[in-house]
C-alpha positions as protocol buffer text, in pm:
chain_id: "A"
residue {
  index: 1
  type: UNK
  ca { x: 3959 y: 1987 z: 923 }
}
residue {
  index: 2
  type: UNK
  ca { x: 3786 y: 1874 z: 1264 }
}
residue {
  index: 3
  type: UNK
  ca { x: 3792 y: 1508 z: 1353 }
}
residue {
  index: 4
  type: UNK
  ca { x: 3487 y: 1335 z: 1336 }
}
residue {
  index: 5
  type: UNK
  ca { x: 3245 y: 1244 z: 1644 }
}
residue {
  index: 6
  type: UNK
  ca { x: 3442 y: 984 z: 1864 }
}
residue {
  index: 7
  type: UNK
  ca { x: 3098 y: 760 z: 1799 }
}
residue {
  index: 8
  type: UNK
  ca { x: 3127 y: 817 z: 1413 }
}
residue {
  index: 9
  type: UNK
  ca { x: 3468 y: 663 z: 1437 }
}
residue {
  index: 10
  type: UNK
  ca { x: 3369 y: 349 z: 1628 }
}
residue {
  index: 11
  type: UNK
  ca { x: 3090 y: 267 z: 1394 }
}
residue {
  index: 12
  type: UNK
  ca { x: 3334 y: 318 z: 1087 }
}
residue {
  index: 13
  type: UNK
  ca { x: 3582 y: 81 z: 1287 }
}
residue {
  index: 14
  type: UNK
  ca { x: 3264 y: -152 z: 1337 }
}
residue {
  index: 15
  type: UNK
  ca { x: 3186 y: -172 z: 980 }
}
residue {
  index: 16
  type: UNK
  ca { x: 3529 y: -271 z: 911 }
}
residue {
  index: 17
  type: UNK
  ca { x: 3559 y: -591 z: 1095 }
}
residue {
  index: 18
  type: UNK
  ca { x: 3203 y: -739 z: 1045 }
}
residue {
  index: 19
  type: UNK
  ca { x: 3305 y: -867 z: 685 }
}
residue {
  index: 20
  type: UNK
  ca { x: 3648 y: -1030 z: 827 }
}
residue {
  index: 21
  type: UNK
  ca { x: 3438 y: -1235 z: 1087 }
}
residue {
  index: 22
  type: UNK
  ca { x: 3146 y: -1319 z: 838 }
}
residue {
  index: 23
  type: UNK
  ca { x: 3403 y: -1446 z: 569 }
}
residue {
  index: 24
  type: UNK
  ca { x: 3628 y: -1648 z: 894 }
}
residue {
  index: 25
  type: UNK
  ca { x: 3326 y: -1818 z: 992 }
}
residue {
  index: 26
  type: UNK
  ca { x: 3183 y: -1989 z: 673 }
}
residue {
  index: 27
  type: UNK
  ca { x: 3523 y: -2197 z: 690 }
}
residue {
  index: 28
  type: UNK
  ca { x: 3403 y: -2362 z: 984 }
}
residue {
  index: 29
  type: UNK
  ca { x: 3034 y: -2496 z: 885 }
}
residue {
  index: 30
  type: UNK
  ca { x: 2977 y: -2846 z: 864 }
}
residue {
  index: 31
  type: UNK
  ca { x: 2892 y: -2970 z: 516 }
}
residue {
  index: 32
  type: UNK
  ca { x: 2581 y: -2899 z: 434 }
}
residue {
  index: 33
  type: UNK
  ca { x: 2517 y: -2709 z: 757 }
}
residue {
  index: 34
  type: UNK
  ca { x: 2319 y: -2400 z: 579 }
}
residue {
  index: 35
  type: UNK
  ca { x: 2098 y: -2689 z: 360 }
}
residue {
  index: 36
  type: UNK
  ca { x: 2350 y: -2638 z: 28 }
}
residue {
  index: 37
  type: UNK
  ca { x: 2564 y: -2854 z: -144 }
}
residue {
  index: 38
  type: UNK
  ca { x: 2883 y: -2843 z: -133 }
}
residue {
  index: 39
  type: UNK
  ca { x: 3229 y: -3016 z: -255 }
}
residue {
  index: 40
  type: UNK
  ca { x: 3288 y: -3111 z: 87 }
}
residue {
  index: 41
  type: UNK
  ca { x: 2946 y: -3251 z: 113 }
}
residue {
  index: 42
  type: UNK
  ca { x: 2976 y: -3453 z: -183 }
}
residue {
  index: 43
  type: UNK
  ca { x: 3339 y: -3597 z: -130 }
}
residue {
  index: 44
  type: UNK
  ca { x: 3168 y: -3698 z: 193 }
}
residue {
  index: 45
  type: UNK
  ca { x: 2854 y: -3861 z: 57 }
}
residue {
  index: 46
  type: UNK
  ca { x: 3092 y: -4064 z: -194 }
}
residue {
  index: 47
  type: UNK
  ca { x: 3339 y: -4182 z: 76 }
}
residue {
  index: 48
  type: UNK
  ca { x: 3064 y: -4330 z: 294 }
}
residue {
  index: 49
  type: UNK
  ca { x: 2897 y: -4469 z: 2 }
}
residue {
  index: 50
  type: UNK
  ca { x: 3225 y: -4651 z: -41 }
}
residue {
  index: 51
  type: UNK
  ca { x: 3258 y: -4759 z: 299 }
}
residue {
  index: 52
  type: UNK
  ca { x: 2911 y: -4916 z: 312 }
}
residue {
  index: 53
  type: UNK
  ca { x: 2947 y: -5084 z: 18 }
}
residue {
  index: 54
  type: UNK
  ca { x: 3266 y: -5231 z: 117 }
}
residue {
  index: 55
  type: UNK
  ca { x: 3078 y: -5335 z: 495 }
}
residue {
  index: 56
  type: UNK
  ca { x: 3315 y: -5121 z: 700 }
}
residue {
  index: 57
  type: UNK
  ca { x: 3041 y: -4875 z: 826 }
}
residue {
  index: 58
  type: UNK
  ca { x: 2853 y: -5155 z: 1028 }
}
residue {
  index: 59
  type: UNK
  ca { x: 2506 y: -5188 z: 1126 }
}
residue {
  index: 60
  type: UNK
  ca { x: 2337 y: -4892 z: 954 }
}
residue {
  index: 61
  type: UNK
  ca { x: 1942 y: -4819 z: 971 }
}
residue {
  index: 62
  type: UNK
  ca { x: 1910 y: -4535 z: 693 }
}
residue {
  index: 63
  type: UNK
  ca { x: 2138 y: -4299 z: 503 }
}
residue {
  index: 64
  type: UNK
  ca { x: 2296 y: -3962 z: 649 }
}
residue {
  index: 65
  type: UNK
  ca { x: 2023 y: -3679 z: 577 }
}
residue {
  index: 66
  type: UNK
  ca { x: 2284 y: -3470 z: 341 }
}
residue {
  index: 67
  type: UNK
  ca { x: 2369 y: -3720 z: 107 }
}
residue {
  index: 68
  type: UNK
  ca { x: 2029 y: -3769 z: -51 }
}
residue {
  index: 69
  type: UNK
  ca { x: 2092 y: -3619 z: -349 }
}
residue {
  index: 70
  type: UNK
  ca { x: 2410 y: -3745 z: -353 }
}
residue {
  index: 71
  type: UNK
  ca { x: 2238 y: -4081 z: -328 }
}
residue {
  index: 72
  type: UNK
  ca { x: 1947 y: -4009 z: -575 }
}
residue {
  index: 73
  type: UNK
  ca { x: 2211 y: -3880 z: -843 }
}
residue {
  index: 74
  type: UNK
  ca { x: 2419 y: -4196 z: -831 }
}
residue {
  index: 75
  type: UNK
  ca { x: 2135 y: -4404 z: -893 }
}
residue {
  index: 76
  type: UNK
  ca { x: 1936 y: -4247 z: -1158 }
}
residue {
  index: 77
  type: UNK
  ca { x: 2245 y: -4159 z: -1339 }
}
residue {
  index: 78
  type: UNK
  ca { x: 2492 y: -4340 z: -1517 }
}
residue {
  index: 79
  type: UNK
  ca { x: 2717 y: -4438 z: -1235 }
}
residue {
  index: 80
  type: UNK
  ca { x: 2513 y: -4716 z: -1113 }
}
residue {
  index: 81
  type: UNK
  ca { x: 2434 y: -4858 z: -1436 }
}
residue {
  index: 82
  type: UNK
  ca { x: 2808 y: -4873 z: -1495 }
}
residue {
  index: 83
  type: UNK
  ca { x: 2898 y: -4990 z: -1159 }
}
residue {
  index: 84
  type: UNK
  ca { x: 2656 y: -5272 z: -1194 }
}
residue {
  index: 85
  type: UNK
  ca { x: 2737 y: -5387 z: -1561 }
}
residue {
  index: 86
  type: UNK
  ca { x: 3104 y: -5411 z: -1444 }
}
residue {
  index: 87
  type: UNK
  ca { x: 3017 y: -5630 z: -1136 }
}
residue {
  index: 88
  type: UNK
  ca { x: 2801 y: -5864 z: -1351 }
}
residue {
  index: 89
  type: UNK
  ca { x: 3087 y: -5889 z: -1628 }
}
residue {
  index: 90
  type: UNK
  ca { x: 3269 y: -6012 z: -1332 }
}
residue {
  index: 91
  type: UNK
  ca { x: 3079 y: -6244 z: -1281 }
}
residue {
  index: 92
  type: UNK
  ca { x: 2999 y: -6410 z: -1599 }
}
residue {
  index: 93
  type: UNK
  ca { x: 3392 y: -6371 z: -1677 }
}
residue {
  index: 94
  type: UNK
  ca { x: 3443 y: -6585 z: -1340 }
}
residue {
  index: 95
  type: UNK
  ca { x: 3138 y: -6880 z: -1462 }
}
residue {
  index: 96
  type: UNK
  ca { x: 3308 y: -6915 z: -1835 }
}
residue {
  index: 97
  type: UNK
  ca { x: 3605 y: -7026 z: -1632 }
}
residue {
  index: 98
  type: UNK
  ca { x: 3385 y: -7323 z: -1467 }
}
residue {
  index: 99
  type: UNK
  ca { x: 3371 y: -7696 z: -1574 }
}
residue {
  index: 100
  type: UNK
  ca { x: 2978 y: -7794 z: -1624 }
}
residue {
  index: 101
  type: UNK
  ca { x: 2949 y: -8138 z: -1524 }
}
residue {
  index: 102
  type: UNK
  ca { x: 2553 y: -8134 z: -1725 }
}
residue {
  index: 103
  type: UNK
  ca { x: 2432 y: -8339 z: -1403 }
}
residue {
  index: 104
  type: UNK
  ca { x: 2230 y: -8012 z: -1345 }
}
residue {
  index: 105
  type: UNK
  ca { x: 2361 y: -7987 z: -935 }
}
residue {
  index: 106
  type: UNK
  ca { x: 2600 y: -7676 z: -1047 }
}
residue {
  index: 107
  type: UNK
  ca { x: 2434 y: -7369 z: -878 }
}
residue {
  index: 108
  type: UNK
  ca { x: 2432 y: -6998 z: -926 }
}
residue {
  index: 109
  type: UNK
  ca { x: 2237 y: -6833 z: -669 }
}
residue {
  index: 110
  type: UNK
  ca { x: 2045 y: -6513 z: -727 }
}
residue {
  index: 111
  type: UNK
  ca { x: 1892 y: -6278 z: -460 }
}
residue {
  index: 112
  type: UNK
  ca { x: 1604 y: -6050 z: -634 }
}
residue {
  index: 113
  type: UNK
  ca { x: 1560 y: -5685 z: -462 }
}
residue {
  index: 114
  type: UNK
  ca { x: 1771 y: -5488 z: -579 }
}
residue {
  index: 115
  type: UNK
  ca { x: 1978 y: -5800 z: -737 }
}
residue {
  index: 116
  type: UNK
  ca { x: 1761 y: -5950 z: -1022 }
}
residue {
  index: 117
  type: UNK
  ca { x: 1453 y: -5618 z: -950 }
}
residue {
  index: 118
  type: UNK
  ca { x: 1500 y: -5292 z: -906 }
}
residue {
  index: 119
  type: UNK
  ca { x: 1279 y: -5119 z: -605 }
}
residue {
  index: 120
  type: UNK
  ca { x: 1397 y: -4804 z: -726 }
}
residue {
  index: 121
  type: UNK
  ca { x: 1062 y: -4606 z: -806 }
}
residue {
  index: 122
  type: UNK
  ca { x: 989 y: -4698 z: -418 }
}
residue {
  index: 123
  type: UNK
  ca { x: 1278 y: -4558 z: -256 }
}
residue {
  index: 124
  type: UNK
  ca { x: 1214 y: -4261 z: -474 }
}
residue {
  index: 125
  type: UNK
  ca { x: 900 y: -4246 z: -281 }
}
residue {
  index: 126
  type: UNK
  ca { x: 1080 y: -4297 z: 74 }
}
residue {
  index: 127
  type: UNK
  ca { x: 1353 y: -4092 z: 46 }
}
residue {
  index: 128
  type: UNK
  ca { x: 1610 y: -4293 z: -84 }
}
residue {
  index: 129
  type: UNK
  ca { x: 1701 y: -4485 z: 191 }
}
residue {
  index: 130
  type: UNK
  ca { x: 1700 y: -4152 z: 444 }
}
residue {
  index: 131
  type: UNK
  ca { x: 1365 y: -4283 z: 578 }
}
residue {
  index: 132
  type: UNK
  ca { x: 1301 y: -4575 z: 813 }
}
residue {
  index: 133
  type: UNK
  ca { x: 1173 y: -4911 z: 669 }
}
residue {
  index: 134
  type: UNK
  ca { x: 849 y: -4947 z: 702 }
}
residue {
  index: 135
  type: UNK
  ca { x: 701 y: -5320 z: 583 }
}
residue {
  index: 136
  type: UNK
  ca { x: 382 y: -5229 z: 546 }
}
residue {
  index: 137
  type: UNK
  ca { x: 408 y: -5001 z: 265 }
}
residue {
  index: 138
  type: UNK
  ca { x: 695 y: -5186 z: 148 }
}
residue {
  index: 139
  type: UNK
  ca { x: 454 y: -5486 z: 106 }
}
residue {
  index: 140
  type: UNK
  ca { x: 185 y: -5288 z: -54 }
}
residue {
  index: 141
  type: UNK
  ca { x: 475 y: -5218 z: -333 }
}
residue {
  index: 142
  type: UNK
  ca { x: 576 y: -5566 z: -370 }
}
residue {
  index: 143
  type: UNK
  ca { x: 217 y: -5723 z: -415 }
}
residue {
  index: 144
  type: UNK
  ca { x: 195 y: -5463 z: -716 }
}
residue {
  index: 145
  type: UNK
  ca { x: 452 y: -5689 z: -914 }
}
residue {
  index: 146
  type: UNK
  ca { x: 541 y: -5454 z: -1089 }
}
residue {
  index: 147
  type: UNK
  ca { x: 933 y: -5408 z: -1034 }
}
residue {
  index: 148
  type: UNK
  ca { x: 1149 y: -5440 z: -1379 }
}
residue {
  index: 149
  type: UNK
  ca { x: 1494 y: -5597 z: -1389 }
}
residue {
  index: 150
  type: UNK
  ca { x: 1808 y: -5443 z: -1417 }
}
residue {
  index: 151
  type: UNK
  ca { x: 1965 y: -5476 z: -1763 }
}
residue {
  index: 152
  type: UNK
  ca { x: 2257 y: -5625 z: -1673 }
}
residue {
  index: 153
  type: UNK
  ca { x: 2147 y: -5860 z: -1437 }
}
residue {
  index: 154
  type: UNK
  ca { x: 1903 y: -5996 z: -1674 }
}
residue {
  index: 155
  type: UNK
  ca { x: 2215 y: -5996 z: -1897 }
}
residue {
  index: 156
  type: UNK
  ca { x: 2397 y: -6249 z: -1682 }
}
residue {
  index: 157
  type: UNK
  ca { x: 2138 y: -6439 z: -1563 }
}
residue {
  index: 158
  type: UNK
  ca { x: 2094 y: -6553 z: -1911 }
}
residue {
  index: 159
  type: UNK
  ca { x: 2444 y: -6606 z: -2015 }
}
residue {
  index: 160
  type: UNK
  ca { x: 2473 y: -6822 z: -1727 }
}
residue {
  index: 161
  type: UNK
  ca { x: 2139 y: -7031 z: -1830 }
}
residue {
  index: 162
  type: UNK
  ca { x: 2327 y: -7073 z: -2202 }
}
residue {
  index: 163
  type: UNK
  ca { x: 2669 y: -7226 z: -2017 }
}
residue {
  index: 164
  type: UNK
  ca { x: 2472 y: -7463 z: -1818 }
}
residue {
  index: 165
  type: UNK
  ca { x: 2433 y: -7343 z: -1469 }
}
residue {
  index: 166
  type: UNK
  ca { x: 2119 y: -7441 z: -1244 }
}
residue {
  index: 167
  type: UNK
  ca { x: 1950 y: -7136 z: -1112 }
}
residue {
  index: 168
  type: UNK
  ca { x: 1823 y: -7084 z: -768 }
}
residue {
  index: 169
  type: UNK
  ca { x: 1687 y: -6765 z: -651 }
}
residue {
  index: 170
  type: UNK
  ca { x: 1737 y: -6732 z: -250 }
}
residue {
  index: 171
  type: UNK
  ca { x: 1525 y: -6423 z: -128 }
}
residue {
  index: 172
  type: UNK
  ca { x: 1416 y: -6286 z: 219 }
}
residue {
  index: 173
  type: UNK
  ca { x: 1034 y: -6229 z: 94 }
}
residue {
  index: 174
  type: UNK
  ca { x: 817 y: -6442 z: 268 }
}
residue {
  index: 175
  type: UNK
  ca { x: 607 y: -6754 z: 110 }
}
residue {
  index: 176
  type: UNK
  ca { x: 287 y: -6592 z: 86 }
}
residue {
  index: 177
  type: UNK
  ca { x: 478 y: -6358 z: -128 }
}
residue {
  index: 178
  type: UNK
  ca { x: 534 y: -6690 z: -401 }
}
residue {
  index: 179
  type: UNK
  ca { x: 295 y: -6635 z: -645 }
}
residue {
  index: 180
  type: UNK
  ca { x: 329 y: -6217 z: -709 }
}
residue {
  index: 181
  type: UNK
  ca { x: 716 y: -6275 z: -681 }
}
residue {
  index: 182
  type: UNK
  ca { x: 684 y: -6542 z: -950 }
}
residue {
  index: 183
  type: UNK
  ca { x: 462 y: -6344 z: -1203 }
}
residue {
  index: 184
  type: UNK
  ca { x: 695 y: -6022 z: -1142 }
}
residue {
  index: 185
  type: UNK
  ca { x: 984 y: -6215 z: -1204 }
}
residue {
  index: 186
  type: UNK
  ca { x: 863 y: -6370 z: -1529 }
}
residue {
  index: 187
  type: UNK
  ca { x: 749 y: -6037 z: -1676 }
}
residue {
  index: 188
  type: UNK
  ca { x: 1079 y: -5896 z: -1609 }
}
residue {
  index: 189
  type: UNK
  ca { x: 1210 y: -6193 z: -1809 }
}
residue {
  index: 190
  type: UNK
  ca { x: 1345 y: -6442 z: -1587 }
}
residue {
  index: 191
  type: UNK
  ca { x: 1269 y: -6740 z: -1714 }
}
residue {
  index: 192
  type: UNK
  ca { x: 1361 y: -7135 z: -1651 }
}
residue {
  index: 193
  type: UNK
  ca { x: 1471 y: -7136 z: -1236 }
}
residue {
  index: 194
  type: UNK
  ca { x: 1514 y: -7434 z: -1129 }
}
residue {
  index: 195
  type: UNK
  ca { x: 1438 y: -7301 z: -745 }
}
residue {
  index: 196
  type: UNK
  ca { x: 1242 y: -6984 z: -614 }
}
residue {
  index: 197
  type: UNK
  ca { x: 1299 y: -7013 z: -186 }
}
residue {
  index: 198
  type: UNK
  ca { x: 1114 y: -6798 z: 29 }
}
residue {
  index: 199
  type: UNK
  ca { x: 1104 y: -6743 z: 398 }
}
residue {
  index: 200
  type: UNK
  ca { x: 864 y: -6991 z: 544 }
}
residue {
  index: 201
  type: UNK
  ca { x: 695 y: -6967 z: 894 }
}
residue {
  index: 202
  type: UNK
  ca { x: 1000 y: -7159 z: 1058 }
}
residue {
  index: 203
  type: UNK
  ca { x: 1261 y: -6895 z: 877 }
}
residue {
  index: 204
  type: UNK
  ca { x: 1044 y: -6596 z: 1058 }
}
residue {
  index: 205
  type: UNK
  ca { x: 1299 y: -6352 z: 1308 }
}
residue {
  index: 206
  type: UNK
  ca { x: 1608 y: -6536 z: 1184 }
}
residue {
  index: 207
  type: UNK
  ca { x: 1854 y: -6278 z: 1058 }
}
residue {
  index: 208
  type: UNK
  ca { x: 1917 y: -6280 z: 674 }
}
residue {
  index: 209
  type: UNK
  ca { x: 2298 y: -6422 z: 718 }
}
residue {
  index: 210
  type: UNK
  ca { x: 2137 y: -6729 z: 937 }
}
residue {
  index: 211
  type: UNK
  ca { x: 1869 y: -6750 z: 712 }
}
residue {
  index: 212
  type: UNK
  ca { x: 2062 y: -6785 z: 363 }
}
residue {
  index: 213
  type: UNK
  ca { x: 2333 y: -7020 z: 467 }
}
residue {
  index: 214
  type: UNK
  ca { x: 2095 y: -7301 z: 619 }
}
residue {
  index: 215
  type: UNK
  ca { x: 1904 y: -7270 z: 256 }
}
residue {
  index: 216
  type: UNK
  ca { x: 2286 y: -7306 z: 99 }
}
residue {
  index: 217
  type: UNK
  ca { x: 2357 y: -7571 z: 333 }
}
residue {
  index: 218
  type: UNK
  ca { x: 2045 y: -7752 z: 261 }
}
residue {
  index: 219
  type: UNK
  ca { x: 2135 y: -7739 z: -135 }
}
residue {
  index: 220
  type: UNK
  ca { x: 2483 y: -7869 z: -55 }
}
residue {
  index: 221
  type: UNK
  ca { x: 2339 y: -8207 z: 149 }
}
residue {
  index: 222
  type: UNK
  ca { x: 2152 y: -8231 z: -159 }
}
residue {
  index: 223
  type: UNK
  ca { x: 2463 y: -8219 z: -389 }
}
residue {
  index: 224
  type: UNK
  ca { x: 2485 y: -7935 z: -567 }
}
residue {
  index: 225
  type: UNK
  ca { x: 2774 y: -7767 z: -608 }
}
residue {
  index: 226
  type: UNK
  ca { x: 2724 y: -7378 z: -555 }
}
residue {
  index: 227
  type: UNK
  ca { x: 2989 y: -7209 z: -733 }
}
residue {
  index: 228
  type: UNK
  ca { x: 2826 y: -6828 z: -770 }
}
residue {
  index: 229
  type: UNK
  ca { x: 2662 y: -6632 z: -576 }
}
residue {
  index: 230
  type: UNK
  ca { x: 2506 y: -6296 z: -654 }
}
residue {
  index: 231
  type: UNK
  ca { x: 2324 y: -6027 z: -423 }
}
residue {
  index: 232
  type: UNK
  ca { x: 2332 y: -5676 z: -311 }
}
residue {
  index: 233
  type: UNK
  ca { x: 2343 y: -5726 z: 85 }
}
residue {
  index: 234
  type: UNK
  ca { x: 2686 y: -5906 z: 255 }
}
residue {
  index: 235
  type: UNK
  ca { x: 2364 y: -6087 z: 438 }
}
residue {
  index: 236
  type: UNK
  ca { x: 2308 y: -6234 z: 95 }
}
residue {
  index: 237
  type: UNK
  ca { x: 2676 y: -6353 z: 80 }
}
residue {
  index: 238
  type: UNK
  ca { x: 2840 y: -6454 z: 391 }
}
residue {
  index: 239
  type: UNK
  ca { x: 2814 y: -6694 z: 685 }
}
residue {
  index: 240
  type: UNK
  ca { x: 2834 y: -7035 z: 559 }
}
residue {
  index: 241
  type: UNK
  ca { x: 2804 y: -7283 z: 293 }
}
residue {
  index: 242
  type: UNK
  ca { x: 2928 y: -7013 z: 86 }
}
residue {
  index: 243
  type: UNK
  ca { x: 2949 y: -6983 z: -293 }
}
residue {
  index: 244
  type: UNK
  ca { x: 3310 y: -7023 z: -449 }
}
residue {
  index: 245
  type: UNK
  ca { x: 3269 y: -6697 z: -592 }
}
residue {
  index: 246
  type: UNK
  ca { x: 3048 y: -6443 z: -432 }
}
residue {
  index: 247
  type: UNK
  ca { x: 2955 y: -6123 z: -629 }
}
residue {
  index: 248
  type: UNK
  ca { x: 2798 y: -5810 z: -458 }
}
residue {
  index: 249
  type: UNK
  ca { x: 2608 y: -5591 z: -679 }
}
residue {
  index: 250
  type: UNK
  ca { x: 2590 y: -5191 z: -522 }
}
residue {
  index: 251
  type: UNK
  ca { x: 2284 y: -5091 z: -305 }
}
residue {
  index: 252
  type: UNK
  ca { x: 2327 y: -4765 z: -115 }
}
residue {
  index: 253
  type: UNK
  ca { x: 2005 y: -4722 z: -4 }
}
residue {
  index: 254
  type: UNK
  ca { x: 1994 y: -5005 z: 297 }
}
residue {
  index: 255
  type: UNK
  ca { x: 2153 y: -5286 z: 509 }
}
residue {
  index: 256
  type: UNK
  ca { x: 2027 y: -5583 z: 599 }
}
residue {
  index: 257
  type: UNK
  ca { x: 2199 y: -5826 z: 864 }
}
């Protein structure tokens, strides 16, 4: 039998190798390169989730693009729930062990977005955090009022009302923002505070770290005795004239210095 044409032999040779080099190169994509999801994506998406919720990514301004739906799954499933609950028993495991002196100076402090009420149906809206802050429609959200609590922060926040401690709720929404923030709260079913601080015009520009300690520090020359602490930002936690115990609750979706 003749051989075949000398080009009929390179195309068969051609056809050969194109599979080998297709199937070499998918090893190398980045995840989520191609717009899929994949294990590697995911694995990703949960280590940096870790990392900012333990502070050690830094100054961050709005999620990596792939790991929305990683993001979005966690917190409209029951991971974040869970991860929350635990955090709060925690908490209220940490205030049983706490001597109430009934002079009414012993202080938990609360933070409320994302701490005592959930945002969540507004990041929904915005991406989940993937989009940059915008405080205009942000505002336009908050004068609604109409953000529920989280279960097991309302959980807590009662328990600790029944052993005796002295709420004070310590948030970066500014004063004209008192009244809505107080309804809101209420229908939620946060009841009895004993303090609801807001930024005021002197507060304005100050970063949130600056801005919470000098309200701690103002309750300690007062004389009470701040022995929890409870918010989802490490703005809401450190600096100083900190709590004894400080507990962070899990926010993925944004940092605030």
């Amino acid at each position: 039998m003749a051989s075949p044409p000398r080009s009929l032999s390179i195309s068969f040779f051609v056809l050969l190798i194109i599979p080998i080099i297709s199937a070499r190169t998918s090893f190398i994509k980045l995840p989520g390169s191609d717009g899929s999801r994949s294990a590697a994506t995911n694995t990703y998406c949960e280590s940096w989730r870790l990392a900012a919720e333990t502070n050690n990514v830094g100054t961050w301004d709005v999620i990596p693009s792939i790991c929305v739906d990683s993001v979005s799954e966690y917190l409209n499933g029951d991971q974040y729930g869970s991860d929350y609950g635990v955090i709060a028993d925690y908490a209220l495991a940490f205030a049983k062990t706490v001597q109430i002196s009934g002079d009414g100076k012993d202080v938990w402090i609360f933070d409320i977005d994302e701490t005592l009420l959930t945002n969540i149906d507004y990041y929904k809206a915005h991406g989940y955090g993937s989009i940059p802050y915008d405080s205009n429609s942000y505002n336009e959200w908050v004068v609604q009022g109409t953000a529920p609590a989280f279960d097991a922060s309302l959980r807590l926040y009662n328990a600790l009302k029944k052993l005796g401690f002295t709420i004070v709720l310590l948030t970066g929404r500014d004063e004209d923002q008192r009244s809505v923030t107080e309804k809101n709260l209420r229908d939620a079913g946060y009841l009895d505070w004993e303090r609801l601080l807001l930024r005021g015009r002197e507060d304005q520009g100050k970063s949130a770290t600056n801005y919470k300690s000098e309200q701690r520090s103002k309750l300690i020359v007062e004389g009470f005795k701040i022995h929890g602490n409870t918010g989802d930002q490490w703005s809401d936690l450190l600096g100083f004239a900190v709590a004894v115990r400080s507990f962070k609750v899990p926010n993925p979706m944004y940092y605030i210095p």
